[in-house]
Legacy VTK file of the C-alpha trace (Angstrom):
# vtk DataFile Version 3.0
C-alpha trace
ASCII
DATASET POLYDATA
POINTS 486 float
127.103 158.229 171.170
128.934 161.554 171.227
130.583 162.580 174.441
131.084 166.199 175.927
134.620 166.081 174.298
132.661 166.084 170.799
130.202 169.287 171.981
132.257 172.176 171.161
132.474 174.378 174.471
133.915 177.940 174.463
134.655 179.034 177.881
133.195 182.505 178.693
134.853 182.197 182.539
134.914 179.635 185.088
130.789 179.356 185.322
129.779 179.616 181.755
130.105 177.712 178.543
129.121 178.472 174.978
128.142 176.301 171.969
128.912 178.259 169.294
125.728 178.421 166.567
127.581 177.598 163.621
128.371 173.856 165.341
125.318 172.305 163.710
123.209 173.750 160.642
119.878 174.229 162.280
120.781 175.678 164.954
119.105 179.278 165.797
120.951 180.291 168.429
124.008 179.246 170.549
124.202 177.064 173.943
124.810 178.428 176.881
125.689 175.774 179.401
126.205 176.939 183.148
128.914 174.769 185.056
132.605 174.184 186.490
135.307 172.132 185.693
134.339 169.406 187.662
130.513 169.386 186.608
131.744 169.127 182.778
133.531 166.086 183.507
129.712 164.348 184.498
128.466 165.419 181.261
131.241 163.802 179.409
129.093 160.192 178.627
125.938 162.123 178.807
123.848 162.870 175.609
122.733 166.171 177.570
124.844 168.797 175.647
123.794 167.210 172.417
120.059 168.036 173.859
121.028 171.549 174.229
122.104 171.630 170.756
118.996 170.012 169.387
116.874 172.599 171.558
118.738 175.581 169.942
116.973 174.568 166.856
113.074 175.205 168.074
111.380 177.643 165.823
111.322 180.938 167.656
114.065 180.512 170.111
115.142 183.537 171.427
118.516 184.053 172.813
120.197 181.208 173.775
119.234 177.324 174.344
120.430 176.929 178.251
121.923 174.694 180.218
121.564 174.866 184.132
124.671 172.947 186.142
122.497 170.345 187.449
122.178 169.247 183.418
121.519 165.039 182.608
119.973 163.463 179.610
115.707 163.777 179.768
113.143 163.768 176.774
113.673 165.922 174.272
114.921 168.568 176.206
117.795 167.491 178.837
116.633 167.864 182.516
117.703 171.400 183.788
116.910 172.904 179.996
115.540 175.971 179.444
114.636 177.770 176.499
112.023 180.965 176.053
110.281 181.045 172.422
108.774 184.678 170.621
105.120 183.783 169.954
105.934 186.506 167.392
108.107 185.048 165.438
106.860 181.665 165.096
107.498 180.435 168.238
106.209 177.019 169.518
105.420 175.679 172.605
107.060 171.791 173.013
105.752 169.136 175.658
109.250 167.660 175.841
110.334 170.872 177.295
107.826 170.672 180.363
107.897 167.020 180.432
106.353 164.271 181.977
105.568 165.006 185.689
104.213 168.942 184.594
105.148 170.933 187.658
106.727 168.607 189.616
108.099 170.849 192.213
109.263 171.392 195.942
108.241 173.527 198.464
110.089 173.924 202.104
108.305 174.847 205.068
109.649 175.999 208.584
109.173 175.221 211.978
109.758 176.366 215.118
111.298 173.174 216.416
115.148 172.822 216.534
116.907 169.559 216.605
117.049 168.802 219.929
113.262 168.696 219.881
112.996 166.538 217.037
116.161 163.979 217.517
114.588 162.075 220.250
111.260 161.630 218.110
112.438 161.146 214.981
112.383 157.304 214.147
108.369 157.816 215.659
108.059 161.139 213.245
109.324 159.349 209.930
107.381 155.953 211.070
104.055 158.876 211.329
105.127 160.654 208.082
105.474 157.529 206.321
102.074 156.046 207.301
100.573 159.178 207.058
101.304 160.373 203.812
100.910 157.753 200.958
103.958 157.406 198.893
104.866 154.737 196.415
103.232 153.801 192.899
99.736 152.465 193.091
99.341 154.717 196.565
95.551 156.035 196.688
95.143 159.661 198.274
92.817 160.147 201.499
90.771 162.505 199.762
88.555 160.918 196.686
87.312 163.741 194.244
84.320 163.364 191.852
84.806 165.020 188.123
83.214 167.889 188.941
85.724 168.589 191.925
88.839 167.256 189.361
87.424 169.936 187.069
87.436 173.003 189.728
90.957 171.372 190.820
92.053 172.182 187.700
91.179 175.465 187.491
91.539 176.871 190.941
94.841 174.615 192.528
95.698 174.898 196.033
92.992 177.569 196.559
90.497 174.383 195.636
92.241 172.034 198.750
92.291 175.417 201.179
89.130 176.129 200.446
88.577 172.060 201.911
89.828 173.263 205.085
93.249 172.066 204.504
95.464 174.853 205.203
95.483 178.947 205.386
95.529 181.629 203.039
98.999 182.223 203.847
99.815 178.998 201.664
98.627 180.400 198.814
100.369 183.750 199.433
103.956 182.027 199.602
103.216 179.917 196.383
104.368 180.647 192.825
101.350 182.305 190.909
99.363 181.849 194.271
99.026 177.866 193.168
97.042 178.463 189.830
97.480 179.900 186.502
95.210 181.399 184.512
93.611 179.960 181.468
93.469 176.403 182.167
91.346 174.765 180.114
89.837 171.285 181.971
88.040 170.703 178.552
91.166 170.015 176.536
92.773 166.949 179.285
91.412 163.727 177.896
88.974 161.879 180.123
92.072 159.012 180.831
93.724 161.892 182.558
90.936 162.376 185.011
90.280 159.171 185.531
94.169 158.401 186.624
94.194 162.046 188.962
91.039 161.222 190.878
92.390 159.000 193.413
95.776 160.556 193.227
95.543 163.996 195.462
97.629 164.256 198.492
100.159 161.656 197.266
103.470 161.853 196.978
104.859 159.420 194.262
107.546 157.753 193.863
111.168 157.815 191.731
112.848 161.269 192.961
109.580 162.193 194.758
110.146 162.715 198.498
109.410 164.370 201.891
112.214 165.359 204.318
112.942 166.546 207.313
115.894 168.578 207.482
117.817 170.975 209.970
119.360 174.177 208.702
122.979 174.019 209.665
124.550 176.670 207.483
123.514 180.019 207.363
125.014 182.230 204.559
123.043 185.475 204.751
121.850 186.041 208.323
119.438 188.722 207.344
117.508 187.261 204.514
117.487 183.748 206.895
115.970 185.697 209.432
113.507 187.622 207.550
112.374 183.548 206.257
112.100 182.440 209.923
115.070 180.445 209.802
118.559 180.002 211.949
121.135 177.465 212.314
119.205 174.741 214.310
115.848 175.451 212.687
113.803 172.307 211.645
112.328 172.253 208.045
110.566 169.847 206.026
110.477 169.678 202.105
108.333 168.091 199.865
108.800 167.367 196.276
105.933 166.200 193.932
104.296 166.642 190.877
100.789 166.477 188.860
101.143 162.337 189.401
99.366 160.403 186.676
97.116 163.304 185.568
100.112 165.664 184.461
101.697 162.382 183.306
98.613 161.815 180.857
98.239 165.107 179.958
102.074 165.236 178.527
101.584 161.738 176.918
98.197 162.620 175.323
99.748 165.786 173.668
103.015 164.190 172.863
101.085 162.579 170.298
99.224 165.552 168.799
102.465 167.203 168.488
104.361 164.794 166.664
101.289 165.021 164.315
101.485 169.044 164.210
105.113 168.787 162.634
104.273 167.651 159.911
101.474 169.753 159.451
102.732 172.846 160.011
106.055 171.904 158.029
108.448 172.129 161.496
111.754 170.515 161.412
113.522 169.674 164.680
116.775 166.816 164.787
114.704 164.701 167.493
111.500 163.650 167.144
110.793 163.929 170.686
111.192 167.789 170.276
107.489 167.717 168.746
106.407 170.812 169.023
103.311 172.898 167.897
103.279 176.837 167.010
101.986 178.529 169.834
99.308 180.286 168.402
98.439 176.995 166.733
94.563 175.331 167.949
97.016 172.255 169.036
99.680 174.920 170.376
96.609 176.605 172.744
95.007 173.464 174.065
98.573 172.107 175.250
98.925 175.142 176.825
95.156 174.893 178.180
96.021 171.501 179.527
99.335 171.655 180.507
98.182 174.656 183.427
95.820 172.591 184.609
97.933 169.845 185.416
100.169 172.560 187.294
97.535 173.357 189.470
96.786 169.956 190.361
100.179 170.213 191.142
100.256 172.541 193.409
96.958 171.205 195.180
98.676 168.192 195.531
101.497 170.040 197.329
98.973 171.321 198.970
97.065 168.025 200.187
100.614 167.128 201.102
101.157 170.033 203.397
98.072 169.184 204.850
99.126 165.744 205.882
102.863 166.400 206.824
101.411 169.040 209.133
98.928 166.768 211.021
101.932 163.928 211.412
103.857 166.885 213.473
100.489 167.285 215.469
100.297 163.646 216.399
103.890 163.396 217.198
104.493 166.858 218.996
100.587 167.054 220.597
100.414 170.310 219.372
98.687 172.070 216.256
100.959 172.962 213.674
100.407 176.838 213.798
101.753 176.933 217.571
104.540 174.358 216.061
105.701 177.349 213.703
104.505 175.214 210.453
104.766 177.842 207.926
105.211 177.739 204.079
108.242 179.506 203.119
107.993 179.126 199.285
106.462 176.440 196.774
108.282 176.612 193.240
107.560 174.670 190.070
109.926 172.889 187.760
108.600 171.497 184.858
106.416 174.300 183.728
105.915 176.617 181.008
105.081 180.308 181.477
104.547 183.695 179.446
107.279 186.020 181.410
107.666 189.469 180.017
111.559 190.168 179.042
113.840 192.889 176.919
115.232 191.571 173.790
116.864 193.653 171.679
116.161 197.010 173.510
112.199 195.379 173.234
109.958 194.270 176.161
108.652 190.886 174.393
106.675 188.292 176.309
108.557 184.794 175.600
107.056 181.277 176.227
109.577 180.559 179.214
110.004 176.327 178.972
111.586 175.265 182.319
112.750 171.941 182.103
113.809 170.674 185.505
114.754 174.436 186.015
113.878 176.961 188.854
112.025 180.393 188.325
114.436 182.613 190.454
113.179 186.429 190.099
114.779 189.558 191.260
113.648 191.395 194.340
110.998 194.144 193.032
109.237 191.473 190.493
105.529 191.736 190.428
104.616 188.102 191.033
106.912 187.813 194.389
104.704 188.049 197.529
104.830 191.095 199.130
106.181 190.343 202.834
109.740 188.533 199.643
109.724 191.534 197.172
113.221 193.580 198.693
114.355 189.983 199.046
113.893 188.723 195.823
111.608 184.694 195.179
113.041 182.210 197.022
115.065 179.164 195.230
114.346 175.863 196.813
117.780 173.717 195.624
117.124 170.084 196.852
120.198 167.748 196.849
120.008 163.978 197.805
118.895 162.035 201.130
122.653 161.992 202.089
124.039 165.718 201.932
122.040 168.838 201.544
119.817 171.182 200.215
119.972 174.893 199.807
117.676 178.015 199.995
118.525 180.701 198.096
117.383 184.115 196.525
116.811 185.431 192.564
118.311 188.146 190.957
119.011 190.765 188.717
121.426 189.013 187.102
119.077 185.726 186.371
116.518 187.918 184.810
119.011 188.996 182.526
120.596 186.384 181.361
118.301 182.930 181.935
114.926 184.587 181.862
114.727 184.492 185.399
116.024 180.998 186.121
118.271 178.413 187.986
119.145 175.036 188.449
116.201 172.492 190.326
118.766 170.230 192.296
121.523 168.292 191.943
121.152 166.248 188.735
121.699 162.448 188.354
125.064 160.777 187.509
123.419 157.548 187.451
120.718 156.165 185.670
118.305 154.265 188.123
119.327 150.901 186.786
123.439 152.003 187.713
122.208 152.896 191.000
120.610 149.592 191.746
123.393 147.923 190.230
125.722 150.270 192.322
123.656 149.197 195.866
123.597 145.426 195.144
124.536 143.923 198.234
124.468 146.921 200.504
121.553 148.661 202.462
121.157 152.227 202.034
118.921 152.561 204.965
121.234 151.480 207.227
124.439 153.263 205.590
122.302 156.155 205.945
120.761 155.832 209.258
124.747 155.313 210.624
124.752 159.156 209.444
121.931 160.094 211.561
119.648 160.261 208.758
116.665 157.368 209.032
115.089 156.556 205.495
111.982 154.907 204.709
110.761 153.917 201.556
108.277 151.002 199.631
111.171 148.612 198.773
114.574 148.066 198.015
114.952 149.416 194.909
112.782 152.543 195.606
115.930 153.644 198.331
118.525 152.127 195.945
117.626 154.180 193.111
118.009 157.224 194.944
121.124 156.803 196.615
123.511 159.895 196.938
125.829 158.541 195.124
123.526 158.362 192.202
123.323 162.501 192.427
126.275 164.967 191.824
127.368 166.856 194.671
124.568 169.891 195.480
127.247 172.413 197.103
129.036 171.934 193.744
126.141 172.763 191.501
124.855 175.888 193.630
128.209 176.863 194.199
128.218 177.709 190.051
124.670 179.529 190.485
125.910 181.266 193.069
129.552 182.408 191.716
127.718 182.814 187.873
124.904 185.428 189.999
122.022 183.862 188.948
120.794 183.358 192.414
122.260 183.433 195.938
122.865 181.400 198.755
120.931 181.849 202.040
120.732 178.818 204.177
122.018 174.992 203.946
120.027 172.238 205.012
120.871 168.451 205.922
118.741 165.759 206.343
117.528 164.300 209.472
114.668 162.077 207.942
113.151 160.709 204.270
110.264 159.065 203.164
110.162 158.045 199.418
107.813 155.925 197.540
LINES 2 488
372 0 1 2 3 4 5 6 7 8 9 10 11 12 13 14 15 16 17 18 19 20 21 22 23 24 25 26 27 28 29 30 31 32 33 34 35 36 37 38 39 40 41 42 43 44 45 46 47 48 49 50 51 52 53 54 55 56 57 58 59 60 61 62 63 64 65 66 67 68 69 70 71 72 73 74 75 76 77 78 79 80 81 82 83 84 85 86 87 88 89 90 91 92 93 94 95 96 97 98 99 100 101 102 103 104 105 106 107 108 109 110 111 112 113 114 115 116 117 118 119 120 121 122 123 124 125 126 127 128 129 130 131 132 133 134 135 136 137 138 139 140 141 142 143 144 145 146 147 148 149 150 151 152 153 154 155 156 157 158 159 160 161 162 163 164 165 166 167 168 169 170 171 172 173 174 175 176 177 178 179 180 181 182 183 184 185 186 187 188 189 190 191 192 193 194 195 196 197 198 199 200 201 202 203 204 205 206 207 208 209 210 211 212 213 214 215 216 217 218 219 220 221 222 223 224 225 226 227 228 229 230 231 232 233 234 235 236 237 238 239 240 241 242 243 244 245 246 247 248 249 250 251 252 253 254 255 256 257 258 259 260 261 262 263 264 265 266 267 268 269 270 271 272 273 274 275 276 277 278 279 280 281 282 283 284 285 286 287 288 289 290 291 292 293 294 295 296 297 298 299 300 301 302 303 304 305 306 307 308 309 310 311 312 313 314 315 316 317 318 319 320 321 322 323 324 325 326 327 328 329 330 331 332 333 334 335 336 337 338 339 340 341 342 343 344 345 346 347 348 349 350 351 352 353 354 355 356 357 358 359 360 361 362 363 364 365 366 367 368 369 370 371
114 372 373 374 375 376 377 378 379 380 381 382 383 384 385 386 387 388 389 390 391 392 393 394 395 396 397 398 399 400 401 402 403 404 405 406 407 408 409 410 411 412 413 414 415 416 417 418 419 420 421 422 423 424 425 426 427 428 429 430 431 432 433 434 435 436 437 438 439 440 441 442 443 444 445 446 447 448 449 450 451 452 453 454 455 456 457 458 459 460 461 462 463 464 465 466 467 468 469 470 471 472 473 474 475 476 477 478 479 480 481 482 483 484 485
């Protein structure tokens, strides 16, 4: 296996790392690999930066094959990889680089509660949240939808489960792309797909999956924190989940017909799991086709969630959840692809942005922020683990220049899930945790073991490089008061 030591790296300053283009023949373009000191040193028995390399040979590639800090081995692409491909020259669009769980994603609401309201209540609030909200694999959702409703699911998102009744048009406001994208095409995901999604809305999952409650208790930029509703003492909760087993279907289903399309279409990539398609390709469309609408069942599964973390306050604080200050601040997807409009060469040229475990962060003035954001710039939901923090933060200039408008997703792993089982043998989590004033539940042992903090790198570390490298900024720190994970 070859180690970071073996990965060439030119430093360009104390954020920023190149792999030159002439380290392996292939390659189209250099890596560009966003990190510190320290950060390198978890890569160093990591086949991540040998990822990056392989990326940087994709036909089309434009620019550079990136690398955001929070960087660990995935499939095909490594987990906070990004790379943006010129339909125009070639370009291809590659499952690997969306991945398995297509837009999983978090999105962090406020509330007008502050700690001392919630403290007292918050064993009874997890205990509600947990039975509430099903989490865990095998968990059913509350809400059982026919084909027909799977079908206008997968074309509308979110706006399908508001529509329902189950929250405002506000949600959809404070949602990237308003929770749907265009052109999904419910004809090209395979009935297996459907059949797995229809009992899976309004579920949270399990692995990384999770809901939280958290208090801010860092504020960085009082203005922008006050313009998202949000002060030291502020109670939020975030919730991070993905497409379940429909998006997981989808990816699998298509893996397949890419690996096929190599060959026929004469593409050469060092890892097979880089199976790609050209994007104006019939196979390269109906990925595409596919692949949104497993975003937007995404984000109606977000959604669904919303729905149900909302009425859990209600129970708990015998109040509805408008008067309780329950407002979306932002929903953002991670493992996405997206046509973004960008200057190359002096030329505005709309690239096939793959986000790989990678954040959109946009500038303020960009078209797609919502209106009440745009001097702000799109807020950048950074979770961490259930034992430290998470961050919001703000896009910028400087992101759409250089990353196509993009930053890291979270912290990263430093363990795989069997380490951090082997790491917790003998211990409990919970109750290390709950000694920190942070109660956990979860489905079993393992599910909590798995997910341990020390199985994540440090989050101030990793935004600490997006925010010195200017490819977005810090606004306000969370911690966690409460989890529930599958």
């Amino acid at each position: 296996m070859k180690t970071q030591t073996q990965v060439p790296l030119k430093r360009i300053d104390e954020n920023r790392w190149q792999i030159p283009r002439d380290y392996m023949p292939g390659m189209r373009v250099p890596g560009m690999v966003f990190a510190n000191e320290k950060l390198l040193e978890t890569m160093q028995f990591d086949q991540a930066l040998e990822q990056v390399v392989n990326v940087a040979h994709l036909p089309g590639i434009v620019r550079y094959s990136l690398a955001m800090p929070d960087i660990h081995w995935g499939y095909g692409f490594p987990i906070g990889g990004v790379a943006a491909t010129d339909p125009d020259q070639d370009g291809v669009i590659s499952p690997g680089g969306v991945g398995y769980d297509i837009n999983c994603g978090v999105r962090l609401l406020r509330t007008d509660l502050k700690e001392a309201d919630v403290r007292p209540k918050l064993k009874s609030l997890i205990a509600t949240l947990f039975n509430d909200v099903p989490c865990g694999v095998g968990q059913s959702g509350r809400v059982k939808l026919s084909e027909r409703d799977l079908r206008a699911l997968a074309v509308k998102g979110a706006e399908f489960v508001v529509t329902k009744g189950f929250g405002g048009s506000e949600d959809l406001a404070h949602t990237e792309a308003q929770g749907a994208l265009d052109e999904a095409n419910p004809e090209a995901v395979s009935d297996r797909a459907y059949e797995r999604g229809k009992s899976q809305l309004g579920t949270l999952g399990s692995g990384n999956h999770f809901l939280e409650v958290q208090v801010v208790d860092q504020v960085f930029d009082e203005d922008k924190a006050n313009r998202f509703g949000l002060a030291v003492g502020t109670v939020t909760v975030m919730i991070h989940s993905g497409s379940r087993g429909f998006g997981y279907q989808v990816c699998d289903d298509f893996l397949g017909i890419a690996k096929q399309a190599l060959q026929k279409y004469n593409i050469r990539v060092p890892d097979p799991q880089l199976a790609c398609a050209p994007i104006h390709s019939q196979e390269g469309r109906q990925y595409l086709g596919a692949m949104r609408a497993a975003a937007n069942y995404a984000w109606g599964n977000r959604q669904m969630l919303t729905h149900l973390t909302r009425h859990s306050f209600e129970k708990v604080f015998e109040t509805g959840w408008r008067k309780l200050g329950m407002d979306l601040i932002y929903d953002v997807a991670h493992n996405i692809a997206k046509f973004e409009t960008y200057t190359i060469d002096g030329k505005k040229k709309t690239l096939c942005v793959h986000r790989k475990g990678a954040t959109r962060a946009f500038p303020p003035g960009h078209a797609e922020i919502p209106e009440d954001y745009k001097d702000l710039g799109q807020p950048v939901i950074i979770p961490g683990d259930m034992g430290r923090f998470s961050y919001l933060l703000v896009g910028t200039q400087q992101a759409a220049d250089e990353t196509f408008g993009t930053t890291c997703h979270g912290a990263g792993r430093v363990m795989s899930r069997h380490q951090a089982v082997k790491h917790a043998h003998g211990r409990s989590i919970e109750t290390e945790l709950e000694k920190q004033g942070i109660i956990v539940m979860g489905r079993g042992y393992k599910s909590v073991a798995e997910e341990q903090p020390a199985a994540y790198k440090d989050v101030n570390e990793v935004v600490a490089v997006v925010h010195q490298a200017g490819i977005a900024r810090r606004v306000a720190r969370m911690r966690p008061m409460g989890v529930i994970k599958g």
